[in-house]
N, C-alpha and C positions, 0 to 999 in steps of 0.2 A: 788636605783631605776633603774630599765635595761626597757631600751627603745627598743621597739616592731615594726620593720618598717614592712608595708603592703605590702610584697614581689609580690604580684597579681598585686597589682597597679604599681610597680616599674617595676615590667615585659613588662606591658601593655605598660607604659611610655617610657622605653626603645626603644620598636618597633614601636611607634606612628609614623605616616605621618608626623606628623607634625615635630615632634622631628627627624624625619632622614633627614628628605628635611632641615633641618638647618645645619644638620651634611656633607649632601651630597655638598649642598652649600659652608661650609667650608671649605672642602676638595679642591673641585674644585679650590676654592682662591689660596690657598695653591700649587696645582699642576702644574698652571698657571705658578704661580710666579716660584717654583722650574724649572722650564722648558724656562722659561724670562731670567731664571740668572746661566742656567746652561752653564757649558764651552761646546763645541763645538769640537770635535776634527772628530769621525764618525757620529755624532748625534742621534747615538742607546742609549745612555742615557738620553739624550732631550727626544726622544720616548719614551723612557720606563718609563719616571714618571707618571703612572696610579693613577684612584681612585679605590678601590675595597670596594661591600659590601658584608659582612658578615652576618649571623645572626647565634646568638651566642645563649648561652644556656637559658639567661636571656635581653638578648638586640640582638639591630643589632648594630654591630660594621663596620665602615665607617670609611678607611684611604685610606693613600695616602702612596704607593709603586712606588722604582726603580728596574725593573726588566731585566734592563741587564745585562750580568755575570759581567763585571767588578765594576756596580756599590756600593759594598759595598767598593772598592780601593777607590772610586772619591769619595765617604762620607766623607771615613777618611781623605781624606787632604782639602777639601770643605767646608764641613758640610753644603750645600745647602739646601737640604730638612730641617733640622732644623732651617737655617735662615729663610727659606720661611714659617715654620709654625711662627714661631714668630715674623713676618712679617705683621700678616693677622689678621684684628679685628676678632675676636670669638663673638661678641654681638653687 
């Protein structure tokens, strides 16, 4: 049996109000906290944990970005943005 999903409706669902304002919501949690618990040295990393949205070819895609050059160094020995998404109820 091969299961048939309603790609229209998954599209729709994807971009729905409703469904990004949860996503943007989350995000936001998320960016808070990364930006609460990030270290401090010039605070252009603190800065730069943004949300960005997207819309993608089938959804809108809504994350959370560090956009100062050094910050993929401070991931790697931090891993802040990841504690802060794992951090943050999702429902």
């Amino acid at each position: 049996m091969t299961t048939k999903f309603n790609d229209a409706f998954l599209d729709q669902l994807g971009s729905s109000p409703e469904v990004v304002a949860i996503l943007e919501d989350t995000a936001e949690q998320i960016a808070a906290r990364a930006r609460g618990t990030a270290e401090v040295d010039t605070g252009a990393y603190r800065s730069g944990i943004i949300v960005r949205t997207r819309q993608a070819a089938h959804r809108t895609v809504v994350e959370v970005a560090a956009t100062d050059e050094k910050s993929m160094l401070i991931e790697s020995f931090t891993g802040n943005l990841a504690r802060a998404a794992g951090s943050v109820s999702h429902g």
